[in-house]
C-alpha positions as CSV (number, residue, x, y, z in Angstrom):
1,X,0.0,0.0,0.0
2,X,1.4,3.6,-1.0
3,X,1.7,6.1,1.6
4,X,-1.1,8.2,0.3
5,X,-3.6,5.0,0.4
6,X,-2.6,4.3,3.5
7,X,-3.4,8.3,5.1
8,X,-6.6,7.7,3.1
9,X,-7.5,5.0,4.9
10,X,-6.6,6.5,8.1
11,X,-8.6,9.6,7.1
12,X,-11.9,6.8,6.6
13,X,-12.7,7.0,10.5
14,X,-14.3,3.8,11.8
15,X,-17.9,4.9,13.3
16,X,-18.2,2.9,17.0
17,X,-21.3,4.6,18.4
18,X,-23.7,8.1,17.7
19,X,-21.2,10.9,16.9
20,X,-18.2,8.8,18.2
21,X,-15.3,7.7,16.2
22,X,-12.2,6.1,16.0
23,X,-8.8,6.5,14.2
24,X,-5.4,5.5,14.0
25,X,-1.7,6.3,13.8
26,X,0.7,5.5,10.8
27,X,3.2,3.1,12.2
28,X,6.0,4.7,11.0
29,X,8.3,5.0,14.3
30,X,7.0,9.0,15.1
31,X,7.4,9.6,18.9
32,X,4.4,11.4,18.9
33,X,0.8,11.7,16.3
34,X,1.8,14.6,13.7
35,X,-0.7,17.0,14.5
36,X,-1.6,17.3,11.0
37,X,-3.1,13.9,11.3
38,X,-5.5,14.7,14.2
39,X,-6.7,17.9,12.7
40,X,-7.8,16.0,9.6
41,X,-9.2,13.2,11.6
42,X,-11.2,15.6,13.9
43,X,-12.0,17.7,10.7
44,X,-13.3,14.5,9.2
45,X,-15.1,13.5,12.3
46,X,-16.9,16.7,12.3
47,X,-18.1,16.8,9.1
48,X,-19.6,13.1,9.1
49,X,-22.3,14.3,11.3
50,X,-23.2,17.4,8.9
51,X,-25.1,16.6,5.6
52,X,-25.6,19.4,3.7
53,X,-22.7,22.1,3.5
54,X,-19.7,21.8,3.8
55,X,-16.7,23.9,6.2
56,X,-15.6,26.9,5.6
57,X,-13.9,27.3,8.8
58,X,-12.3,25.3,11.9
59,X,-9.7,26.2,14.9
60,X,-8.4,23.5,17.5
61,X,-6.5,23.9,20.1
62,X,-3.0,20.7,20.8
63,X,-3.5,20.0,24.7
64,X,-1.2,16.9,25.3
65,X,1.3,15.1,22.5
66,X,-0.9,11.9,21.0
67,X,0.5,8.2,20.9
68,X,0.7,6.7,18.0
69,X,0.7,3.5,19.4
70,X,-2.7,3.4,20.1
71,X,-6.0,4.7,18.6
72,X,-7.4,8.4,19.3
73,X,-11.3,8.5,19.9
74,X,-13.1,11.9,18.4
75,X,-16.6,12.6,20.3
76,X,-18.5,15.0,18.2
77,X,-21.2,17.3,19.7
78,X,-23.6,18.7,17.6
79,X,-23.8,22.4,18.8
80,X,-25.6,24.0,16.5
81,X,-27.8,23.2,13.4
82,X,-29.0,26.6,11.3
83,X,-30.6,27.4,8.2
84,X,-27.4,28.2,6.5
85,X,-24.5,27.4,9.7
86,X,-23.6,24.6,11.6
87,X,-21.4,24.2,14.2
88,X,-19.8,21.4,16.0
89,X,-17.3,20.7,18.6
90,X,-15.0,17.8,18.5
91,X,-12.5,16.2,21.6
92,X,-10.0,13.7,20.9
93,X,-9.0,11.5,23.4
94,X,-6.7,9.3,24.4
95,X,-5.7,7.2,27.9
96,X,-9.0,8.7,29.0
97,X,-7.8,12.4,28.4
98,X,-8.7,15.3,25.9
99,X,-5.5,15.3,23.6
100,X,-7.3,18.0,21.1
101,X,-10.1,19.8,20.7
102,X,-11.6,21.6,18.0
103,X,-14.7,23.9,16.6
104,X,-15.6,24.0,13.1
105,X,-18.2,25.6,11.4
106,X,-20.2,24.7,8.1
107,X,-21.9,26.4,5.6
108,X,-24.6,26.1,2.6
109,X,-23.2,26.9,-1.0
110,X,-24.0,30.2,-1.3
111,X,-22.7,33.3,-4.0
112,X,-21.8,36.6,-2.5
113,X,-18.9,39.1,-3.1
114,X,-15.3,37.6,-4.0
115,X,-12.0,39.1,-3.8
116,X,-8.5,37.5,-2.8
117,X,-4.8,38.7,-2.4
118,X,-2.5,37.7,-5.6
119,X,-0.4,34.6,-5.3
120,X,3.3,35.7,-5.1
121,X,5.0,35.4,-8.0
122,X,7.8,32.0,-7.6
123,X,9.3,29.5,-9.0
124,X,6.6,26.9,-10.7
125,X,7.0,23.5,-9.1
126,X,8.1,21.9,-12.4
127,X,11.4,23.8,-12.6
128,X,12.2,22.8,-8.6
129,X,14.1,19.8,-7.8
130,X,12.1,16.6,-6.5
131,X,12.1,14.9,-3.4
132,X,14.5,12.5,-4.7
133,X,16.9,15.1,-6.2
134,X,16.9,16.9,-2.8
135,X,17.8,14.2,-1.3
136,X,20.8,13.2,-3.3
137,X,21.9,16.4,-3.2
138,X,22.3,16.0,0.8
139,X,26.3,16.6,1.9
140,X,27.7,14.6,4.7
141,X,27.2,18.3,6.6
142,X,23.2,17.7,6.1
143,X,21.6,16.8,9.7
144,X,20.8,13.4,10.0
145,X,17.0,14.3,11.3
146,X,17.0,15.8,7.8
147,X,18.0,13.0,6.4
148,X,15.7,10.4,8.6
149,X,12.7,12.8,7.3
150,X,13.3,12.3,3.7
151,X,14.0,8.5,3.8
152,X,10.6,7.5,5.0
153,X,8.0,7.2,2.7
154,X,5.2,10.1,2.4
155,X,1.9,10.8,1.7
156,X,2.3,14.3,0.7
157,X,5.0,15.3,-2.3
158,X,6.7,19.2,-0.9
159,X,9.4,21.2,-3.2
160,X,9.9,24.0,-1.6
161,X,11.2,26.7,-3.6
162,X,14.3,27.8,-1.7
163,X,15.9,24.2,-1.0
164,X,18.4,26.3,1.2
165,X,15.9,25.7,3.8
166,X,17.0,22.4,4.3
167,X,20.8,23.4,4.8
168,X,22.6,24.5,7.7
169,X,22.7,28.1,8.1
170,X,24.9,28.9,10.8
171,X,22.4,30.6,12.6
172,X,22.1,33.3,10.4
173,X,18.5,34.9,10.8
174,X,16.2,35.8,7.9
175,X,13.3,37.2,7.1
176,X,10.4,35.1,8.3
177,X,8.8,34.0,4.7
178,X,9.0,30.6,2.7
179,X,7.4,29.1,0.2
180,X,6.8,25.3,-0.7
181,X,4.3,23.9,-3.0
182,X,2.4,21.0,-1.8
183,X,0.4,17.6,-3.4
184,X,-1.2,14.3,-2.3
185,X,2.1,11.8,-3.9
186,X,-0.9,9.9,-5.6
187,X,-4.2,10.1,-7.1
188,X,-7.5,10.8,-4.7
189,X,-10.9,10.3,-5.0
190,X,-13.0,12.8,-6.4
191,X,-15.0,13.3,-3.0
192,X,-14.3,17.1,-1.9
193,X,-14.6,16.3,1.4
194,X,-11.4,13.9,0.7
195,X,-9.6,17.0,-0.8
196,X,-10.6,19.4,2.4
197,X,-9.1,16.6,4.5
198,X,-5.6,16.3,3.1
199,X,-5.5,19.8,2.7
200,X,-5.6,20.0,6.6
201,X,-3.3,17.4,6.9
202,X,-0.6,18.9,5.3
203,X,-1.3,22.6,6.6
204,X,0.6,22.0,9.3
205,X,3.6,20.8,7.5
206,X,6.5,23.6,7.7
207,X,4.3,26.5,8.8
208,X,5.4,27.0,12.3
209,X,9.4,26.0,11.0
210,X,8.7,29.6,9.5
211,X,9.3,31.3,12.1
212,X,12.4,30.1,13.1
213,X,13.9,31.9,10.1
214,X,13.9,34.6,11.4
215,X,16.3,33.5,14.4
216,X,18.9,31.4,11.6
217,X,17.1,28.2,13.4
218,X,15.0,24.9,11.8
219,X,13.0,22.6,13.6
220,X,15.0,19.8,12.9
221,X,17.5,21.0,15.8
222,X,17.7,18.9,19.0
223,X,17.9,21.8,21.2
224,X,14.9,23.3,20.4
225,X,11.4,22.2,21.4
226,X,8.7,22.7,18.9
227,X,5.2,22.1,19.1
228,X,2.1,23.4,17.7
229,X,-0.2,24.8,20.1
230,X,-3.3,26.0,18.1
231,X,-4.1,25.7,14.3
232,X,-6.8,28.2,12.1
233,X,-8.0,26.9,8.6
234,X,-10.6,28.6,6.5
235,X,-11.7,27.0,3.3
236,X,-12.3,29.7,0.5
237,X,-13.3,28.0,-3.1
238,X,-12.5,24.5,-4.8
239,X,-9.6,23.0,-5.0
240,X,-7.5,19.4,-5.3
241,X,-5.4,18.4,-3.0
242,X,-3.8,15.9,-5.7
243,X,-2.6,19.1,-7.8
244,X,0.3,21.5,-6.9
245,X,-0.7,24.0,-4.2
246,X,1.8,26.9,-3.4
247,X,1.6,27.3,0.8
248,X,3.2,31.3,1.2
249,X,4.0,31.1,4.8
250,X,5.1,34.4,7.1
251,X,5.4,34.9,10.6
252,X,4.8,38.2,12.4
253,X,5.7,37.6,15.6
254,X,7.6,35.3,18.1
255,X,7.6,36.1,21.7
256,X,7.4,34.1,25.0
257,X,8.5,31.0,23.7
258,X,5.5,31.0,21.3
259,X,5.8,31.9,17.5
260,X,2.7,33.4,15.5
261,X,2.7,32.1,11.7
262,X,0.4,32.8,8.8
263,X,-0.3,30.6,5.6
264,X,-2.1,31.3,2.1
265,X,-2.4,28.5,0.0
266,X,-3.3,28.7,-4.3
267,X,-3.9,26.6,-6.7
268,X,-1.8,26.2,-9.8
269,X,-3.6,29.0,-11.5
270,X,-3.4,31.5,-8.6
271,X,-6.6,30.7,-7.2
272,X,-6.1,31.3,-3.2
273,X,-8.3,28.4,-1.8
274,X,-8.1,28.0,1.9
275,X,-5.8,30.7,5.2
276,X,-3.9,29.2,7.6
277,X,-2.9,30.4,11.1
278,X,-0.9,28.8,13.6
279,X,0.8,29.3,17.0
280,X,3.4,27.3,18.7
281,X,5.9,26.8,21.3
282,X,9.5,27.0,20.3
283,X,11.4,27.2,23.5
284,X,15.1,26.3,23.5
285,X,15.8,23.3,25.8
């Protein structure tokens, strides 16, 4: 099985009673459940007890690491049903404790007025190295979590557009800002609600790394602890998660151990399809 069929069957919750559900970990050695994963599972939770609209918007807070080891149960509660909103709150839980929780709200299709910020102008994925070239370009200087990262099989394909990223710097700061197109590494179903899933999988991939730009730093240092603390995603318009998406990531702010990050993400054709916000610890150990 590929990595993307198996984070689609992950993503295919098993129903166990009303508005409960239960999902599962990849095996894949992580000390803790990418946080990725349980926003898409909770995401996916949600919506299975909505039948008519899909989100537009959901925000979840991380309250303890998950184990992968064992399976995460999401209890939905159905808050609110409107004429043109819904709104529903979903804990997951694990060893008997909330590890996540999150609100998300959902809307009727409905035509109103439309504008959107331009997608930056960058380098089309195309002309980027792959995943494979990256990694044979990798020096005996590249860290070996780096390295570790790359050599396990994905479900998500990233080239980001300054490969420097992955290379030490020295410490040398710079200015908070990355970009790195994004896509499922195979084929998905044409269910949107599969698409708005994978796309909140792999919003929290990089984003809060941007801030440590700024400070000459990447996540993949051992003296550094990085965790996201709370996630933001608002679904704008259409999209597939199987073709390139371009994630422009900034970050405004980092103070108290914390650091604030912002994402846009647009389709090929410069289509901006979903906002990101994120905040989380990065306290040096």
């Amino acid at each position: 099985m590929s990595a993307i069929d198996d984070l689609l069957a992950i993503l295919d919750l098993e129903q166990i009673e009303h508005n409960i559900y239960r999902g599962r970990s990849p095996q894949v050695g992580w000390q803790r459940v990418f946080g990725g994963l349980v926003i898409s599972q909770a995401l996916v939770a949600a919506a299975r007890t909505v039948d008519d609209r899909p989100p537009h918007s959901l925000h979840g807070y991380f309250i303890l690491p998950g184990d992968p080891s064992v399976p995460i149960v999401y209890e939905v509660d159905r808050i609110r049903d409107g004429k043109s909103f819904a709104t529903r709150n979903c804990v997951a839980i694990q060893h008997g404790r909330a590890i996540f929780s999150l609100s998300a709200s959902f809307q009727i299709d409905e035509a109103g007025l439309e504008h959107a910020i331009d997608m930056p102008q960058v380098t089309p994925p195309e002309d980027l190295p792959s995943e494979a070239e990256l990694k044979a370009s990798f020096t005996d200087a590249t860290p070996e979590p780096i390295r570790r990262f790359f050599d396990q099989p994905r479900p998500i394909e990233s080239r980001p557009v300054d490969p420097r990223r992955y290379a030490p710097r020295a410490g040398v700061p710079g200015e908070p800002v990355q970009y790195v197109w994004f896509r499922a590494s195979g084929a998905l179903p044409d269910d949107p609600a599969v698409h708005r899933a994978v796309l909140a999988y792999l919003s929290d991939m990089t984003l809060l790394d941007t801030a440590l730009i700024a400070h000459g730093r990447s996540a993949f240092q051992s003296d550094l602890q990085v965790a996201s603390l709370d996630h933001a995603l608002w679904f704008h318009r259409p999209f597939r998660a199987d073709d390139w998406l371009l994630y422009a990531q900034d970050s405004p702010s980092s103070s108290g151990a914390r650091g604030l990050t912002r994402g846009s993400i647009y389709t090929r054709d410069g289509r901006l399809v979903a906002s990101v916000a994120q905040e989380g610890l990065i306290r040096p150990r």
